[in-house]
Wavefront OBJ file of the C-alpha trace (Angstrom):
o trace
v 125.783 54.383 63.793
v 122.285 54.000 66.093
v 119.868 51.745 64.701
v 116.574 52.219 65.990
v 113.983 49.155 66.178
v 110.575 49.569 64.776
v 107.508 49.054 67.170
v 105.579 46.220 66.369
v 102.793 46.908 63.902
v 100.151 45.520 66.412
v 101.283 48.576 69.145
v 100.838 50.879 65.911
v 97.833 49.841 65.535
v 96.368 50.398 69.024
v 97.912 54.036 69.046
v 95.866 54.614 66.015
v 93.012 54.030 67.209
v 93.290 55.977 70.128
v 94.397 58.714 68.499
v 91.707 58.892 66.257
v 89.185 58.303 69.450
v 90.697 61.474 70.932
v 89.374 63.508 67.860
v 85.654 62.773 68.832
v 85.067 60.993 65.573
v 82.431 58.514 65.275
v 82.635 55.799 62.822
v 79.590 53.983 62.357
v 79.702 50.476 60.397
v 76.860 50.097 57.549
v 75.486 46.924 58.238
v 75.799 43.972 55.460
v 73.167 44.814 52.554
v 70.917 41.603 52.562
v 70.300 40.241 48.970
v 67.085 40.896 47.570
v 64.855 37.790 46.813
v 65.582 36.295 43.238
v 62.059 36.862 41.363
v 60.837 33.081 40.705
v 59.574 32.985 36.922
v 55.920 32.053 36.631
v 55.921 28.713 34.174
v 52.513 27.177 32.597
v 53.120 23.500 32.622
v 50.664 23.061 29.231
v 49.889 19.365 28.872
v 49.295 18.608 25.741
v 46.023 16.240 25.155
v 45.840 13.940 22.772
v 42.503 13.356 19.938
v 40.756 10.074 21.429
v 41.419 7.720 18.734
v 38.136 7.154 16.690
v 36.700 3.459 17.374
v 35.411 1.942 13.867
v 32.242 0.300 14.384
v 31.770 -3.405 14.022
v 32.179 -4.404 9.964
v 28.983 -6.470 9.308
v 29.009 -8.613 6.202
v 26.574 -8.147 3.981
v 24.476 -11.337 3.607
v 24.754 -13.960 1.455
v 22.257 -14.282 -1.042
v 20.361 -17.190 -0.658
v 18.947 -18.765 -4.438
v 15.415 -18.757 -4.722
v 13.966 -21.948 -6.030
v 11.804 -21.346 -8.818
v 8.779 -24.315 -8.766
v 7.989 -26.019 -12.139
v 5.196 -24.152 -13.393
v 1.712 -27.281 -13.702
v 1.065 -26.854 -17.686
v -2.660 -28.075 -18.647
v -3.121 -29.639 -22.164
v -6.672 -28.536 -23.363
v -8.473 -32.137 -23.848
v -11.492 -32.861 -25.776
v -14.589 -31.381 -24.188
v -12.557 -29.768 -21.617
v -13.423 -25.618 -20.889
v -11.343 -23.177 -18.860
v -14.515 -23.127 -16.394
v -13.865 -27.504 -16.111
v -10.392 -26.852 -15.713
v -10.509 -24.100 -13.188
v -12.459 -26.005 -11.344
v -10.107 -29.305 -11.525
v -6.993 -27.072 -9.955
v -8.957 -25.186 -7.514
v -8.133 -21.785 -9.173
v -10.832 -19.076 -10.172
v -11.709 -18.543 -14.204
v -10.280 -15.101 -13.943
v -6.513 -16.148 -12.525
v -6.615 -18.393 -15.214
v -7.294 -16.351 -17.797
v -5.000 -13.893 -16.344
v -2.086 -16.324 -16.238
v -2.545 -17.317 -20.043
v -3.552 -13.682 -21.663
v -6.561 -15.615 -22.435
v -9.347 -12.621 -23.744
v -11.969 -15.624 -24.870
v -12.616 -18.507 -23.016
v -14.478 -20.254 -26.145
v -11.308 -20.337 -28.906
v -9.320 -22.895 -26.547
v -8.242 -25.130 -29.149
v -7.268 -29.143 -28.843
v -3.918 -29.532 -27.287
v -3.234 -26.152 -25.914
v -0.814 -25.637 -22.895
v -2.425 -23.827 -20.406
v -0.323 -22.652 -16.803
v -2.165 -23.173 -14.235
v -1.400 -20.204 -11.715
v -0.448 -21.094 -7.798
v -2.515 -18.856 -5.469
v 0.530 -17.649 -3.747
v 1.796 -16.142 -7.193
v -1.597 -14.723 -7.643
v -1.352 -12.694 -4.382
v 2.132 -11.697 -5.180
v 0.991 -10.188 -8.758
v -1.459 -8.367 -7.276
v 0.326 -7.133 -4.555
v 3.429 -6.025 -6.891
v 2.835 -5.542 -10.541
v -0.936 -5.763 -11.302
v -1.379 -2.773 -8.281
v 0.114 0.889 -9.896
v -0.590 2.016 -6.494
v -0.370 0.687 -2.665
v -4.226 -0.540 -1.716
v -5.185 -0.595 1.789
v -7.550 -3.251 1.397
v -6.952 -5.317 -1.586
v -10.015 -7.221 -2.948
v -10.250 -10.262 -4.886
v -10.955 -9.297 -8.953
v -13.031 -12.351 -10.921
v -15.286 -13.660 -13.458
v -14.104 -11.141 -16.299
v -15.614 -11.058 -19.432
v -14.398 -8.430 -22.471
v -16.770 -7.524 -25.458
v -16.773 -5.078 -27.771
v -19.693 -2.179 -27.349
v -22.107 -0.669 -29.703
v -19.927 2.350 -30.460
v -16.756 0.410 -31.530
v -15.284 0.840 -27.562
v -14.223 -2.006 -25.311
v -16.504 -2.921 -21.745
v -14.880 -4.984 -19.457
v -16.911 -6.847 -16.741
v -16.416 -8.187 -13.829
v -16.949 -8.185 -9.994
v -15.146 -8.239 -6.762
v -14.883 -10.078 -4.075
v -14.672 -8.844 -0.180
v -12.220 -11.336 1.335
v -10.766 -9.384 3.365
v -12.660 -9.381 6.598
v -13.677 -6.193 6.687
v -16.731 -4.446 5.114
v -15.647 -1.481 2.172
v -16.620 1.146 0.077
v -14.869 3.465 -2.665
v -14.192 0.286 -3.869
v -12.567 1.123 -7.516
v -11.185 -1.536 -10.253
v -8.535 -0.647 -13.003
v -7.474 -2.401 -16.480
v -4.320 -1.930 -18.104
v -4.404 -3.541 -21.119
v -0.529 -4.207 -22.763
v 1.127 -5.572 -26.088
v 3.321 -8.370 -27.269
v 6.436 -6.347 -25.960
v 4.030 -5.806 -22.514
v 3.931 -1.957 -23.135
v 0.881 -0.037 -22.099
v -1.981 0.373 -24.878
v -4.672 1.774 -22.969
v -6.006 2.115 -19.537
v -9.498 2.430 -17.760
v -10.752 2.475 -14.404
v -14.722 1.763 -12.936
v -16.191 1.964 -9.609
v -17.557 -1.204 -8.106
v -21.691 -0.859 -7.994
v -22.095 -1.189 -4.470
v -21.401 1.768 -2.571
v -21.045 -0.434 0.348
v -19.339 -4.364 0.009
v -20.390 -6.208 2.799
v -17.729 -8.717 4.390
v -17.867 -12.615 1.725
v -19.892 -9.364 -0.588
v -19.826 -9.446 -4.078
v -19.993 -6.337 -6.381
v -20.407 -5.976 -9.899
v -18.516 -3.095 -11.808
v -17.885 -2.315 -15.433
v -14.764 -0.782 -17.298
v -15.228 1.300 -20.609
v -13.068 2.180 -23.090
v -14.597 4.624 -25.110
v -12.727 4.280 -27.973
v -11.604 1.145 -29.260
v -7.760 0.621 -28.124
v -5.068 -0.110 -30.322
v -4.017 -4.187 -30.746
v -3.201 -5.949 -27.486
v -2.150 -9.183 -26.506
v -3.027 -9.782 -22.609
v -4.552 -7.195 -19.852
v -3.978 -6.316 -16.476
v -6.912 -6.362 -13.905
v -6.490 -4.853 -10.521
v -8.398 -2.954 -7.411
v -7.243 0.540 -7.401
v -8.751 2.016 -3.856
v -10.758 -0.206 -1.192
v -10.986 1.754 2.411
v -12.897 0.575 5.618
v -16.466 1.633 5.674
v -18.407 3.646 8.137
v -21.279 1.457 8.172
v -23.100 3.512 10.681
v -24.188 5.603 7.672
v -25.841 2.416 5.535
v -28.941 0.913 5.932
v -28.376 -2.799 5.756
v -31.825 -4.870 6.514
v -33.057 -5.083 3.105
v -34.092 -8.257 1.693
v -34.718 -9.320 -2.055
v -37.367 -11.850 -2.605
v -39.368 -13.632 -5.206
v -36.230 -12.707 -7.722
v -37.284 -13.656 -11.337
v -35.576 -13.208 -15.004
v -37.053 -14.361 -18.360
v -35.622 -14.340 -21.555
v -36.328 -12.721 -24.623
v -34.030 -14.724 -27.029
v -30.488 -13.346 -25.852
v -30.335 -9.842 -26.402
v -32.315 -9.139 -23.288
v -33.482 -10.340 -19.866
v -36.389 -8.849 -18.073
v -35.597 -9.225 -14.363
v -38.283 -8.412 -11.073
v -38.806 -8.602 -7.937
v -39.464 -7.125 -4.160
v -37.436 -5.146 -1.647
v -38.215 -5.686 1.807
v -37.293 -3.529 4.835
v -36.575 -6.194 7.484
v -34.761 -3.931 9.659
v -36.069 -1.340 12.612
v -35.763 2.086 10.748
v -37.016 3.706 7.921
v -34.453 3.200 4.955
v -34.459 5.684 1.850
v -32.384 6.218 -1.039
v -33.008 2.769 -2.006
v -31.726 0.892 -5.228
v -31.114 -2.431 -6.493
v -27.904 -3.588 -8.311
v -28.459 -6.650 -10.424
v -25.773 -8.987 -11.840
v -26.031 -11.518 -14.714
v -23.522 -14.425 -15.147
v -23.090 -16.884 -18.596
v -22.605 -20.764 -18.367
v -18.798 -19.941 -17.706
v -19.479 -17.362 -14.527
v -18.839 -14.603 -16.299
v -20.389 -11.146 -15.330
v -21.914 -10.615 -19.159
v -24.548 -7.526 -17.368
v -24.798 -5.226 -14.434
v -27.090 -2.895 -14.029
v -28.223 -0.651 -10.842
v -31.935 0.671 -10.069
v -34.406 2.609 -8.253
v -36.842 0.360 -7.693
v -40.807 1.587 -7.397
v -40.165 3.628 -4.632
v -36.872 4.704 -2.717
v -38.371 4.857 0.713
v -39.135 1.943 2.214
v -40.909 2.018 5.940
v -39.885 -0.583 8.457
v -41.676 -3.730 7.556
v -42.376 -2.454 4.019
v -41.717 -3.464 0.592
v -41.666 -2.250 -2.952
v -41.142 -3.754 -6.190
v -38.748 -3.417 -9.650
v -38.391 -4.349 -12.945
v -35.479 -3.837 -15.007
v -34.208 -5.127 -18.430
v -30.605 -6.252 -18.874
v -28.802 -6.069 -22.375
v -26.194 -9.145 -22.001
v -22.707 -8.393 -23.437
v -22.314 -12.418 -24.041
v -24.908 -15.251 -23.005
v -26.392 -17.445 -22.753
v -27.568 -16.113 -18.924
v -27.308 -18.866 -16.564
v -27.755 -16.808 -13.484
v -29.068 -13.063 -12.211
v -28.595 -11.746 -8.772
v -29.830 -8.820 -6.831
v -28.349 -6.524 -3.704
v -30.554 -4.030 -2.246
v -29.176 -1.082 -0.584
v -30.189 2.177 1.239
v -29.245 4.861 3.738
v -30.122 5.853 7.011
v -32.240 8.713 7.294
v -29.585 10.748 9.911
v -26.903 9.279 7.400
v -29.140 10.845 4.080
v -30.094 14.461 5.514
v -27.313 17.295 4.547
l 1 2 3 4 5 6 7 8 9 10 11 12 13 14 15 16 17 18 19 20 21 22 23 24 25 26 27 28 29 30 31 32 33 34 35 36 37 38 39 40 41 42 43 44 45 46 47 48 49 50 51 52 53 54 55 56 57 58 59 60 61 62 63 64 65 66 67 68 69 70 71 72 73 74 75 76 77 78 79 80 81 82 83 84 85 86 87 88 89 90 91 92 93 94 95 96 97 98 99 100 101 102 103 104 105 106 107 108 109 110 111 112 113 114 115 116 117 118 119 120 121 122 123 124 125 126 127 128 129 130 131 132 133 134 135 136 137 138 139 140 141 142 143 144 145 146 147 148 149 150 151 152 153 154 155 156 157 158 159 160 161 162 163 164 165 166 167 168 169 170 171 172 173 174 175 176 177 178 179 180 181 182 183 184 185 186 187 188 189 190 191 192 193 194 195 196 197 198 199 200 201 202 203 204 205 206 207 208 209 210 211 212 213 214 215 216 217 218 219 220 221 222 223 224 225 226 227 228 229 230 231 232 233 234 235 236 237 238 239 240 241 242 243 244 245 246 247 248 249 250 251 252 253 254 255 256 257 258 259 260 261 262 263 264 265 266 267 268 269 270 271 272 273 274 275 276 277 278 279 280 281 282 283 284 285 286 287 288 289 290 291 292 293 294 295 296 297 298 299 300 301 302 303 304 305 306 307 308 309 310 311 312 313 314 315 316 317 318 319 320 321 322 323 324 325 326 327 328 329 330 331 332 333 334
């Protein structure tokens, strides 16, 4: 038996090929597809912010109270002989804040051994400024020498005058009374206008409070300065002089009361009056009264005379006073 060897498979190969070649076949090799780009995935990167934390402002204690000292009140025992105008005048104090501090409505009942308080000034100030004023005055002015009586028609007049301390001159000046119970509830109130329509600077004005009908029982009264503005003085005539000022009595019920106006000033003045005041042994304002004296216009260098009776609400009169004033004539026309 022949046994026939196999050609190696490398010579097979080669024959193949060649073979194949001889056909006129072309065999073309598709290259190596290249991989197509992963897509890269778009990512927000969101950083989260935090709230600021809220800063508490500073803590502030509240203040300590500091006590306020109360002073010990002076207390006045009423001696023999001794009236509230000699005792006013011992602590310096006016008759009015006196009377004010004690409800006192009549000087003349003080009795033997009665207490009086004698008020400080700077509690005098504060009552006005606080309680005694209902409503905020621009220019407060002092309120004195009161005096209450009882009129013809069964009402209550209150009198008094007051008193430009404050440096700068006024008008509109207006006064108001409250007058108030045991329990200090309200009974009644009034309100006046001082006489003056203009209160120089160290000026004092007489006014008068009525009541028309008599109020019910009270025990003390308020007594305060409602409205005081700055003047326009440019519209007041100011240069006219009282002289050869004269009252006589006929017993007490009346006072007749003269004298002269004269213009001392450079203009004409017109609208002219006189306001007259009459004070009791105690400085009380017991009449006011405001006039037109003989004539109204008064020429530079001119005068003019008035008379005038005053009815006294108490008395005896002691003392009378006079205040001329006028306008301008630029000031007067319409």
């Amino acid at each position: 038996m022949q046994v026939r060897r196999s050609a190696p498979i490398g010579l097979e190969l080669l024959l193949l090929a060649l073979l194949l070649a001889g056909c006129g076949q072309v065999i073309t090799l598709s290259p190596t597809p290249t991989p197509a780009p992963t897509a890269t995935l778009a990512v927000d990167i969101v950083v989260a912010t935090l709230a600021p934390t809220a800063t508490p402002a500073p803590y502030t204690p509240e203040p300590t109270p500091t006590p306020t000292v109360t002073p010990t009140p002076i207390i006045h025992i009423i001696q023999s002989g001794e009236t509230l105008l000699s005792v006013a005048s011992q602590y310096n104090v006016s008759v009015s804040a006196l009377q004010d501090a004690n409800g006192i409505l009549d000087p003349r009942l003080l009795q033997l051994g009665q207490e009086l308080v004698i008020p400080r000034q700077e509690e005098f100030d504060a009552d006005l400024a606080t309680t005694l004023t209902p409503t905020p005055t621009p220019l407060p002015v002092a309120v004195e020498n009161l005096h209450f009586s009882e009129t013809a028609i069964g009402g209550l007049s209150v009198l008094g005058e007051v008193w430009n301390n404050t440096g700068t001159p006024l008008e509109q000046v207006r006064v108001g009374v409250t007058l108030l119970d045991d329990a200090g509830q309200e009974v009644a109130r009034a309100e006046g206008l001082a006489a003056l329509d203009l209160v120089d600077i160290d000026e004092r004005a007489p006014f008068a409070v009525l009541f028309g009908e008599r109020p019910g029982k009270f025990a003390r009264y308020q007594v305060f300065p409602l409205r005081a503005v700055p003047a326009y003085v440019g519209s007041y005539y100011r240069d006219l002089e009282v002289n050869d000022l004269a009252f006589s009595s006929e017993g007490y019920s009346s006072y007749t009361v003269s004298g002269r106006v004269k213009n001392i000033g450079p203009e004409e003045a017109v609208q002219v009056q006189v306001v007259l005041t009459a004070y009791d042994t105690l400085g009380r304002v017991v009449a006011t009264r405001k006039i037109a004296p003989e004539y109204n216009v008064v020429p530079r260098g001119g005068e003019t005379n008035f008379t005038a009776v005053l009815a006294p609400a108490g008395g005896p009169v002691t003392q009378v006073t006079a205040v001329a004033q006028g306008r301008r004539i630029s000031a007067a026309k319409p």
